[in-house]
C-alpha positions, 0 to 999 in steps of 0.5 A: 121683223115680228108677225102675230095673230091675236084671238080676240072674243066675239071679234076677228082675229088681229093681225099685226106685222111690224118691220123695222126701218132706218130714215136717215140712219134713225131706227124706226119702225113700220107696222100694218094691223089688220082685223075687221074694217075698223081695225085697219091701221098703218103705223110708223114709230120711232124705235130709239133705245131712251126717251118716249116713242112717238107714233104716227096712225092712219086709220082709213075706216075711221071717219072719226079720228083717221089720223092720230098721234100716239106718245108713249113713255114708260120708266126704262131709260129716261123714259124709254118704253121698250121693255118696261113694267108700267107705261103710259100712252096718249093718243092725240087726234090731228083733225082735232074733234075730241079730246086726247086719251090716255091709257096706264098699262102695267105689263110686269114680267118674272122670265116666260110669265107676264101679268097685264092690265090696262086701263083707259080714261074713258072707262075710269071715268065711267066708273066713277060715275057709277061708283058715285050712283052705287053703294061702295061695296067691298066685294065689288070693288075687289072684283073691279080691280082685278076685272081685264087682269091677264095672267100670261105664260109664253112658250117658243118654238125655234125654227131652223136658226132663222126665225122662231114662233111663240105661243102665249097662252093667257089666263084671264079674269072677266070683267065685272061689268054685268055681273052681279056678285052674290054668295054663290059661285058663279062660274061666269066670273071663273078665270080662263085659260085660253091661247091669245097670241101666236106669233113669228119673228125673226131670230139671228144666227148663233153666231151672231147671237154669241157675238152680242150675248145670249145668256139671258141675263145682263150680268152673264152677258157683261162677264162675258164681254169682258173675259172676251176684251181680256182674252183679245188683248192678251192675243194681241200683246203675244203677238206682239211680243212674237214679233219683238223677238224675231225682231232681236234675232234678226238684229243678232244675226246681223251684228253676228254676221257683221262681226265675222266680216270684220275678223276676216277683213282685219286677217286680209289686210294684216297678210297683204301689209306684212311683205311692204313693212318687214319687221313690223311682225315681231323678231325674226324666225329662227329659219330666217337667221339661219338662212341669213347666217349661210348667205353671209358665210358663202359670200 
């Protein structure tokens, strides 16, 4: 769940609030903007890992275009907007009274830094329409390129271990339009420096953070996986060779206590068979002779 404030020039601030859903066991994603009356918006988008995103706008001040369908793709996985530099977007009106727009965003980003321009085919073709009255300069056309370039840094703010709110403060270059660039300086078309975002989300625990990797880099986070998967299987491999040999020491225990059983019972049946089969033990003892002689002589 992610809430922000976007601080817009000579406007309301945005405000946008995006919860995630799942229909029918897809990710999707619901969000609600809000800012002056045209502004209000309900969205519903898809949220798929690969692949373009399709969203779906209500806009209920807008008598123009209320309903619409927006179609984004960018260069990540077959497609996949999500976290990547450059996308494209096309906006698709469902009554049917324009034509489609297209806007081109290049959203790059170096860790906590982003730079972002974007630029829509209404205003390309504006410009070329002017560029085709106007002189071509160079100067100008230097301006124009880098005229709505946003520079921006981001910092977070952890809360508790649930939620975390972030600050992303932009450093933006004017747009040319309306100015005319002479010899001096004009501080109009300075850069500046300006908080544009601020925004909550929320954040998993930090276990369960750990348990789907947290470095920050996907190479860290593969090594880790994999030490992990490594470090559990030898667990299981140690407990199963724990349990193999309590296994060997019960069966010798057994056939130890087996063995003995049998020795005894071997000894029984010698002693009880001796008295029914004389003779079969081997000669007689020398008391027995003895014993024999003395009866025979008294006789």
């Amino acid at each position: 769940m992610k809430a922000s404030l976007k601080f817009r020039e000579d406007q309301k601030p945005l405000l946008r609030a995006k919860v995630p859903l799942s229909i029918l066991g897809l990710p999707f994603q619901s969000a609600i903007a809000a800012g002056t009356a045209k502004d209000l918006s309900l969205n519903l988008s898809t949220l798929f890992e690969s692949g373009p995103s399709f969203k779906l706008s209500y806009r209920p001040n807008d008598s123009s275009n209320p309903f619409s369908v927006i179609v984004k793709t960018g260069i990540g996985s077959f497609g996949s907007p999500i976290s990547s530099p450059m996308l494209m977007s096309a906006e698709f009106d469902l009554i049917g009274r324009g034509n489609p727009s297209f806007m081109l965003h290049f959203k790059p980003k170096l860790g906590d830094f982003s730079i972002k321009k974007s630029q829509s085919s209404s205003m390309m073709f504006q410009k070329v329409l002017k560029s085709e009255e106007e002189s071509v300069d160079v100067r100008s056309a230097v301006s124009k390129a880098v005229s709505g370039l946003e520079v921006a840094a981001s910092t977070a703010v952890p809360i508790l271990s649930c939620a975390a709110v972030r600050f992303r403060w932009g450093l933006k270059v004017p747009a040319a339009e309306g100015m005319k660039v002479s010899g001096g300086i004009s501080f109009r078309a300075a850069p500046l420096l300006l908080l544009d975002k601020i925004g909550i989300e929320h954040v998993e625990s930090g276990d369960s953070r750990s348990e789907k990797g947290s470095f920050g880099n996907e190479d860290l986070d593969l090594g880790y996986f994999s030490v992990k998967r490594q470090f559990d299987v030898l667990q299981m491999e140690n407990g199963l060779l724990k349990r193999g040999i309590e296994d060997l020491r019960k069966q010798m225990k057994l056939f130890s206590n087996s063995g003995d059983s049998d020795r005894k019972a071997a000894r029984r049946f010698k002693d009880r068979k001796a008295p029914e089969f004389p003779g079969l033990d081997g000669p007689p003892s020398v008391e027995a002779v003895a014993a024999e002689e003395g009866s025979s002589v008294s006789a």
